[in-house]
N, C-alpha and C positions, 0 to 999 in steps of 0.2 A: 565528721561529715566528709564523706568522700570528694574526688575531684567531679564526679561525674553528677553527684546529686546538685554541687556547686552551680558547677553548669548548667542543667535543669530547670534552676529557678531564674537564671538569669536571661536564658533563651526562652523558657516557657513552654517548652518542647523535651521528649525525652528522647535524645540522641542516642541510636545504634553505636554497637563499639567500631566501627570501622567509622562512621562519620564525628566521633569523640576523637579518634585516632588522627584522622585527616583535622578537623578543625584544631588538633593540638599543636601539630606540624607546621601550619601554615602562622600560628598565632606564635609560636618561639621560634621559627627558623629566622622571620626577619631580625628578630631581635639579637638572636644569637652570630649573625651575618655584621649587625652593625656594633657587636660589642669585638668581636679579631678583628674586622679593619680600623675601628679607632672614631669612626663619624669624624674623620677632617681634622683631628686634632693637632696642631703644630708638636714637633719632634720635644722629646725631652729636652730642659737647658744641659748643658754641658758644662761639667765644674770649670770655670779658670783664674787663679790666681796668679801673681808675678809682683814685681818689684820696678819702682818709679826711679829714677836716675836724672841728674839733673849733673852735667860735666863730668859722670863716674861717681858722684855722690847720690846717697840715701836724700830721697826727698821724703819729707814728716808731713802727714796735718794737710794733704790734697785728695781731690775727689777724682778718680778715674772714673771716667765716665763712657759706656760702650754704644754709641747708639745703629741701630742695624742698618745698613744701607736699602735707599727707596727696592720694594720688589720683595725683599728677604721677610721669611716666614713670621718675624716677631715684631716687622714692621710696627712703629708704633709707640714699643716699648724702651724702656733704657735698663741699663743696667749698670750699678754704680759699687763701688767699692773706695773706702778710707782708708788711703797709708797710713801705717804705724812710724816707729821712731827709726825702723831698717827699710823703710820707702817700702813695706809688702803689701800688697791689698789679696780681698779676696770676693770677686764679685756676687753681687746680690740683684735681682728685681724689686722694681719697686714693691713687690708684695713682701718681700727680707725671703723668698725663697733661695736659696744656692744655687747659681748655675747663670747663663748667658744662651740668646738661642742660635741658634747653628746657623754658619753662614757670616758675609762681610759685614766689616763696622768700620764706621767712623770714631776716634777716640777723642773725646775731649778731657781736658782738664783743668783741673782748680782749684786755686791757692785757699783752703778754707781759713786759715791764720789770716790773712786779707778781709778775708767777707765778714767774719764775724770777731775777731779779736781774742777768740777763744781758741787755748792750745790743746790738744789734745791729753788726756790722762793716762789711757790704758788703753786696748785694741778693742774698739766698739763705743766705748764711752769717752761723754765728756763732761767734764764739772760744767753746773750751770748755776751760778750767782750771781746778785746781786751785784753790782761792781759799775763804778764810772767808765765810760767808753775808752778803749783802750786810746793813743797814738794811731794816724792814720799808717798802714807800712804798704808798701811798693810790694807786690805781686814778684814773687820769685820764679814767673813760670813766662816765659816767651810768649809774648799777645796770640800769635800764630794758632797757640796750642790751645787756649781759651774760648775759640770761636767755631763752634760747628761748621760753618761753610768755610773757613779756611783753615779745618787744622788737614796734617798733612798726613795724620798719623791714620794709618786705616790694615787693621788684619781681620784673617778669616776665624774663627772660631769654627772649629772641627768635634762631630759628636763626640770625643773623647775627654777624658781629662786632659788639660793642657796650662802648662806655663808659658806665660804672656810679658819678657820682661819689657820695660820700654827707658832706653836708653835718649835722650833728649840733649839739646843744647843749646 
């Protein structure tokens, strides 16, 4: 079935080819207008991964956390990433997409050996068993850095790939 017999039954009328022509135009131009500008959709994340520091040592077993500053396009969202055993993270959205969105952030962090008693196994997982709660331990990370409203740490994420170290103390 052609496009035009389509049309026919759904108008109820048998449309000339010049008025087939203009009603095709006007029915995919908008369409085609709002699929190049994107309909408002915030920028791709931008890959960034780096390496945690604690006095010039690898910090293990913490949550880098990126939250965007009030105004910025991903307003909202976070984006978090878990050191391995060389302090590396490599950020994620909370949906485990790749990537951070463009624009300033605040960085928090945290000691997840603290929160949960559980050490990390391999990059991405962690053993989860049964087991008595561990010993309570002291947070290896300066209060400061822990607290959204007063951590100090704050960069821009730029649409490119970019390394983000964070040297701490």
């Amino acid at each position: 079935m052609t496009a035009r017999l389509m049309l026919r039954r759904v108008v109820g009328a048998d449309l000339g080819r010049t008025a087939f022509v203009r009603l095709c135009v006007h029915a995919l131009l908008p369409a085609l207008a709002a699929a190049l500008i994107g309909c408002g959709r915030p920028p791709l994340p931008a890959a960034v991964e780096g390496t945690l520091r604690l006095n010039g040592r690898p910090l293990e077993n913490c949550l880098v956390i990126f939250l965007p500053e009030p105004g910025q396009a991903a307003e909202g969202r976070r984006f978090v990433g878990l050191t391995d055993a060389n302090g590396h993270y490599r950020l994620r959205c909370d949906d485990q997409q790749e990537g951070v969105g463009v624009g300033w952030h605040r960085i928090v962090l945290q000691d997840m050996s603290v929160s949960t008693g559980v050490v990390r196994q391999d990059h991405g997982t962690v053993a989860v068993e049964a087991a008595p709660p561990p010993p309570a331990r002291r947070s290896r990370l300066p209060p400061k850095y822990t607290s959204p409203t007063q951590t100090p740490l704050r960069k821009e994420v730029k649409p490119e790939r970019q390394t983000i170290d964070l040297d701490i103390s």
